[in-house]
C-alpha positions in Angstrom: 53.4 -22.8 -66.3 54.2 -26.5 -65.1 57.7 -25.7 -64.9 57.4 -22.4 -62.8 54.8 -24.2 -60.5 57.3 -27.0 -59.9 59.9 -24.3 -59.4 58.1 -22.9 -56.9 57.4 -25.9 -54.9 61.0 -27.2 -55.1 62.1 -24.0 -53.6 59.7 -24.2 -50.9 60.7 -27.7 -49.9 63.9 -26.6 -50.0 63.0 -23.2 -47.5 60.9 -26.1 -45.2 63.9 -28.8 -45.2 66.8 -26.4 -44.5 66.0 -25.4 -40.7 66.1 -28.6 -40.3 69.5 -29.7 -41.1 70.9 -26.7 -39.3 73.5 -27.8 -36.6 73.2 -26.2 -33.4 76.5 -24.6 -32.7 78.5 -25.5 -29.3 77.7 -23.2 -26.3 81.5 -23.0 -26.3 84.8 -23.7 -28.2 88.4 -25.1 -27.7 91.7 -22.7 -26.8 95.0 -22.5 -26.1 95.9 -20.7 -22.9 98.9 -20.4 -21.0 98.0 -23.7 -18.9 97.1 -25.9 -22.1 93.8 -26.3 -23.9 90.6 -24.7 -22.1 87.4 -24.5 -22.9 86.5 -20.7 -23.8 82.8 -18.9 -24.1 82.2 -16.7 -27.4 84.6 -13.7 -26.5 87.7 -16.2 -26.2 87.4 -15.9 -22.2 88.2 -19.4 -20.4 85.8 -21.0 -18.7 86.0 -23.1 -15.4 84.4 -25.6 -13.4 83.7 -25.6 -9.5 84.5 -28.7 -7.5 81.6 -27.8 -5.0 79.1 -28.2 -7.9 77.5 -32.1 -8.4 76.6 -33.3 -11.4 74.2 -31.5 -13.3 73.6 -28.9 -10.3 74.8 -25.9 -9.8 75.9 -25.0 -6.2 77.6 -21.0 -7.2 74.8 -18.2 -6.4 74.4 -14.9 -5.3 77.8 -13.3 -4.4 79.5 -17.0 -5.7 77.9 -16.2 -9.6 78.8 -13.1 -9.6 82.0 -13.5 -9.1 81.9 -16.7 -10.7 79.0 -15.8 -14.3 77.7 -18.6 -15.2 77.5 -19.7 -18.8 73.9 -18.9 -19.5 71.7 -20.7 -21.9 68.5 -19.9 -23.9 65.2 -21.1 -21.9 65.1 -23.5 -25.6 68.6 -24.6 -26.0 69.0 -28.0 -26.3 71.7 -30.5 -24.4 74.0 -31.9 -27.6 77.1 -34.2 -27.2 79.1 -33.7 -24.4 77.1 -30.2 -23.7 74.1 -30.7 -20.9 71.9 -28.1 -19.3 71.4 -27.6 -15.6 68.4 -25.5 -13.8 70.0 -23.1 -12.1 67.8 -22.0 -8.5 66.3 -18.9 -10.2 64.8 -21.3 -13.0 67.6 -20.3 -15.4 69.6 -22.6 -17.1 73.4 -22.7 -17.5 75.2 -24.7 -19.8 77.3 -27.9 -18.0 80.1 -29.5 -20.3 80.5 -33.4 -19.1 77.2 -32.7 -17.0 79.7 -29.9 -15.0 78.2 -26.1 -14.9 80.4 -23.8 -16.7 81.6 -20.5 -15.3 83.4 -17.3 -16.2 85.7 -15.5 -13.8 85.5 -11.8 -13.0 88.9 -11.1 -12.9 89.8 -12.3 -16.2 90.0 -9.5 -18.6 91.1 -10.1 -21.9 90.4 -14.0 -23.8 92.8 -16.2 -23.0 93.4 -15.0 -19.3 93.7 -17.8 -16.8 93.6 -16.1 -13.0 90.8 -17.9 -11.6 92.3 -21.0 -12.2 93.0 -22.7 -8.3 91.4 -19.8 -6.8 90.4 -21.0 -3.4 91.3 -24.6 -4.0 87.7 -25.1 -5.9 87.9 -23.7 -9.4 90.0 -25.4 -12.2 89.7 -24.5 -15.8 87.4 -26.4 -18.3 89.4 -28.8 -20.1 88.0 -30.5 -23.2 
């Protein structure tokens, strides 16, 4: 009876402790594309930063994210290493890599794809 009721309560420590340790995972991940390594969302498409945008604000809205998506964030992520979080003007947050927001681009339509990359003179992709 000892043993099972010491069992039990290891196991449960364990249950409690393991949350803990968890990592959160990166918002985003390192690829290669056709212009070198880019920083790339979860479905492999590149990401890019605008030079309009200050440090940890984001200046793309309206017509600008749509064209331009940001990288969107849980109202509870956290900010980890290099990876901030910015309030975007609809109270949203958006993930910011090097305290830059991080966008998609509309007309890129398979991972890997690079066309938004100079578009206008203000987007370049995210480098790590």
């Amino acid at each position: 009876m000892i043993k099972a009721i010491g069992a039990v309560i290891g196991l449960t420590a364990i249950a409690l402790v393991q949350p803990a340790l968890a990592q959160t995972a990166e918002p985003a991940k390192i690829a290669d594309t056709d212009k070198g390594k880019a920083l790339v969302d979860s479905k492999g498409m590149t990401l890019y930063i605008f030079d309009r945008d200050v440090a940890g604000k984001s200046n793309c809205n309206g017509q600008c994210a749509t064209n331009w998506p940001p990288l969107m964030a849980a109202s509870d992520a956290k900010a980890s290493g290099d990876w901030t979080l910015v309030t975007r003007d609809d109270g949203s947050k958006q993930w910011a890599y090097k305290t830059k927001p991080v966008y998609a681009w509309v007309n890129d339509k398979k991972a890997g794809d690079t066309t938004g990359d100079g578009v206008g003179g203000n987007w370049h992709i995210a480098q790590p």
